[in-house]
N, C-alpha and C positions, 0 to 999 in steps of 0.2 A: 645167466650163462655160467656154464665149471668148465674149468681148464683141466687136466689130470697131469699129474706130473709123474712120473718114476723116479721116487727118491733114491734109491736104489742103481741105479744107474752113472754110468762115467766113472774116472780114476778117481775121482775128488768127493763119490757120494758116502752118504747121503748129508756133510758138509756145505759141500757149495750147493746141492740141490735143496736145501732148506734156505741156504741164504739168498739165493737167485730166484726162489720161490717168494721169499719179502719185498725182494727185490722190486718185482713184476706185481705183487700186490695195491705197493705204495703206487707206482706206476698205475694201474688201472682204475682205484681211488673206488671200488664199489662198483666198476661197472660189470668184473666178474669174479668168479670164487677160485681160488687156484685149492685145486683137492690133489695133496702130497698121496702117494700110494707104496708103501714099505713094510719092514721089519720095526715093531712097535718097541723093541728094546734098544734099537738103534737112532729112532725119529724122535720118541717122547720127548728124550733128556734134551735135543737140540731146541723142538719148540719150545719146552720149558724154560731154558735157556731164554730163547730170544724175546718172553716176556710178553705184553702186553698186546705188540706186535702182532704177534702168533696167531690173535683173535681173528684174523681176516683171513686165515688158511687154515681146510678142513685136512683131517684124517683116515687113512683109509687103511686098513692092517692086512700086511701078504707075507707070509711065513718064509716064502721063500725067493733066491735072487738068481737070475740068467748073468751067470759070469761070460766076462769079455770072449775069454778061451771057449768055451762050451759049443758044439755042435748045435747052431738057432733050431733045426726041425727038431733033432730029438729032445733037446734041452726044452722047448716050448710045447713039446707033446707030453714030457714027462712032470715037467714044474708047473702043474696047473695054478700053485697057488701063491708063482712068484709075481714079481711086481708088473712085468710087462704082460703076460698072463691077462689078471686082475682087472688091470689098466684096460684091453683091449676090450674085454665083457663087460663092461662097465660104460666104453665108446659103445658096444653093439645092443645095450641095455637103454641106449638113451639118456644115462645118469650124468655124463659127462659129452660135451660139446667137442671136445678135442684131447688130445691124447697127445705127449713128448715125451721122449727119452733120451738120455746121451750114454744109456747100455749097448748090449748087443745088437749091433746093426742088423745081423743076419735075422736074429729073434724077431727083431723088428717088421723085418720086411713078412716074415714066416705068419706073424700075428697077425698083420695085414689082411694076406691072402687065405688066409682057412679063419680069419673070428668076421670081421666086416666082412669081408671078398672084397674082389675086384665089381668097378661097376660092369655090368651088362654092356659089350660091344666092347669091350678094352681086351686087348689080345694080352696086355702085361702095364702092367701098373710102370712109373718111371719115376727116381729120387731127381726133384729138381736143384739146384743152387746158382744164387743169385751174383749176377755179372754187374760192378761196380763200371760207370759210362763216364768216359770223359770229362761230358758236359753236365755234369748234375744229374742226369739220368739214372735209373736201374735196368739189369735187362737178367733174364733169366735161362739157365742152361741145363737141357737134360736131355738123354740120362745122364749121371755122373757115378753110377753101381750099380743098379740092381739089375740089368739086362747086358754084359758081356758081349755078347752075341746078340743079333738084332736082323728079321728079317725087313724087305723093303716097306712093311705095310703098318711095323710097327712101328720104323721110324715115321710115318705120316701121321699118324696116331701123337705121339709124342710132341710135333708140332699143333696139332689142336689143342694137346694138354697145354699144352704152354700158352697156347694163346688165350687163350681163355683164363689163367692164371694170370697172365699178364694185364690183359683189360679187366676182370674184376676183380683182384687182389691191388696190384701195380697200378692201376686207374688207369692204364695206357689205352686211348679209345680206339687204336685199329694197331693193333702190335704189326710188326716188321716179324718174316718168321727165315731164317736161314740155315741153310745145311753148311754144317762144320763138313771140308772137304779138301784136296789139296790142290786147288784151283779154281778160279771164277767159272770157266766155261762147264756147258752142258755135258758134254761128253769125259769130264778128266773123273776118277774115283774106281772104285771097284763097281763090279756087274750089281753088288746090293746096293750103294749110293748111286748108281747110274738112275737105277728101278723105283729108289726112293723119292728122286728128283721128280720123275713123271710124277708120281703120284700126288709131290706138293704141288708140282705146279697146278695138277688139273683139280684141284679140293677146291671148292667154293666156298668152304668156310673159315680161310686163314688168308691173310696177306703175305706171298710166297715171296721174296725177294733172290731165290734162286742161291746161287752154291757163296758159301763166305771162306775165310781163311784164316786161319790162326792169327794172323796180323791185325784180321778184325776183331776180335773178341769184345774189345773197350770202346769201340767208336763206336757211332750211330747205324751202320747200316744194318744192324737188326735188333730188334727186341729181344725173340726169343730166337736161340740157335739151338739146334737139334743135330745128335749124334749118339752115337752107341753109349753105352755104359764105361764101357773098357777105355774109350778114348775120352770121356767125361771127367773118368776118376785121374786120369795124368792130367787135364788140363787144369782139373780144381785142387790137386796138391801140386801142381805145379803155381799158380797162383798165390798159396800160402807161402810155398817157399820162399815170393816174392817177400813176401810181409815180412821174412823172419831175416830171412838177406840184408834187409836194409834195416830190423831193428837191432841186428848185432855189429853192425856200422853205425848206428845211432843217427841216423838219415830219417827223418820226420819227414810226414808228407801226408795231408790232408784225402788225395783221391786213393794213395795207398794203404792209409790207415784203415780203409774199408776191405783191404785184402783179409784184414785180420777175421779169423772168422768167429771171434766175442761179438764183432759187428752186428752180424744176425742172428747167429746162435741154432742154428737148423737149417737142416734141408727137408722142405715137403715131401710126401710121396703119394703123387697125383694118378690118379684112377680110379681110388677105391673107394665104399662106399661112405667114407667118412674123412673125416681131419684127425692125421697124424704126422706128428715129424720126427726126424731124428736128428738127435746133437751129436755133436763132437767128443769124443771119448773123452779128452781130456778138458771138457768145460768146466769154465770157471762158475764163479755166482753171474758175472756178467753175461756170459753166455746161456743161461739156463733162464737167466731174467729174460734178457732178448728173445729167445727160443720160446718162453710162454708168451711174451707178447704176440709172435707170428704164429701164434695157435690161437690166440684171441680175436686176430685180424681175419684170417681162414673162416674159421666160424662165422664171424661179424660177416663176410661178405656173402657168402651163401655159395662158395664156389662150387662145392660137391652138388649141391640140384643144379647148378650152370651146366656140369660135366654131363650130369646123369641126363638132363635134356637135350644136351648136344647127340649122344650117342643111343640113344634110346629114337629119333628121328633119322 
């Protein structure tokens, strides 16, 4: 198995994306190859650097970089031969199992949908992130960006994504599936959550648990919660702020320290026809280690033929 990494990529690269790449190497001990993909005046001197090391992480040469600022469609239509670019043809060549970045998100999503596409049946692919549970648990939430807007059919969609991520990513064997809404009951939400509702309930292929609330988010009553893009992305930097809140009070706390998000180091983005994630712009080594890991696990589970079977019947 290759992981592909975008060295290139985040505030910190291609630094921390060399070291978070060793990182994830030592971590996976042989069971797969992490192929760095950059700028070779920029990458050599760092592997050379890290010495002996370095042996277990290939090299892939791309002339050019998708900066943060850049416009993702035209910058990804014009830089054929930057690193996320590269990266994506190389996921849709087969050469690589999975694909990370912590560059341009937008690029990200753009490479997505015109190199792999979206799978067949998926009205719009959705950025998932992981909900830290009370009780030991993990549970997973999306969208949290890439869909803003969202009609009723593709919020139900979105709870299959998830659940289906969640039993074979997450091992959870009949995931809890819930709508982020502002009220337990049936009838409370706009006319698109009202329409969304119907539609989970009567899906035969999730465990609907019906409408949940912000207050839920960390407790048990669902695995996977489902909601717009727009209302994803405040509740997952709303979450970090948590993290940053209490480390600049100096409050330590084991179930918060999972707010941080070096924790996971990525968000998937489930639909499409492959394994790819996005990092954090400002990921460290820790996070870009993390971030290959959960592209190692994707892979390893087989969740894109899970999806591609769910929706293809």
């Amino acid at each position: 198995m290759k992981i592909a990494l975008d060295a290139m990529g985040g505030d910190f690269a291609p630094q921390a994306a060399v070291a978070g790449a060793l990182l994830a190497a030592e971590q996976l001990a042989g069971r797969a190859t992490i192929v760095l993909i950059g700028q070779e005046d920029a990458v050599r001197p760092l592997l050379q650097a890290a010495g002996p090391a370095a042996a277990a992480l290939e090299f892939v040469a791309a002339s050019q970089v998708i900066e943060m600022g850049e416009h993702p469609a035209k910058a990804f239509q014009q830089k054929q031969d930057s690193s996320i670019a590269v990266g994506y043809k190389m996921l849709l060549a087969g050469e690589v199992d999975a694909f990370c970045s912590a560059g341009n998100t937008g690029a990200m999503l753009v490479g997505a949908m015109f190199t792999v596409k979206t799978v067949p049946g998926v009205m719009r692919p959705a950025i998932a992130n992981f909900l830290p549970k009370l009780h030991n648990n993990v549970g997973i939430l999306l969208d949290v960006g890439a869909n803003a807007e969202c009609k009723p059919e593709m919020l139900e969609q979105f709870g299959e994504l998830g659940s289906l991520y969640a039993q074979h990513v997450l091992g959870i064997a009949n995931p809890q599936v819930g709508l982020m809404n502002i009220g337990e009951e049936e009838g409370k939400g706009t006319p698109i959550i009202q329409e969304a509702h119907k539609l989970l309930k009567d899906n035969p292929h999730i465990h609907f648990v019906g409408n949940i609330e912000g207050r839920d988010l960390f407790n048990d009553k669902a695995d996977v919660i489902v909601c717009d893009g727009f209302t994803g992305n405040i509740i997952l930097k709303m979450a970090e702020s948590i993290y940053d809140a209490m480390d600049e009070k100096q409050i330590q706390d084991p179930f918060f320290d999972k707010f941080n998000y070096e924790a996971v180091g990525g968000s998937p983005i489930l639909g499409i026809n492959d394994n790819a994630i996005i990092g954090h712009g400002r990921s460290t080594p820790r996070a870009i280690g993390n971030m290959l890991m959960q592209g190692f696990n994707m892979a390893d589970s087989g969740i894109v033929d899970q999806i591609k079977a769910t929706f293809k019947s």
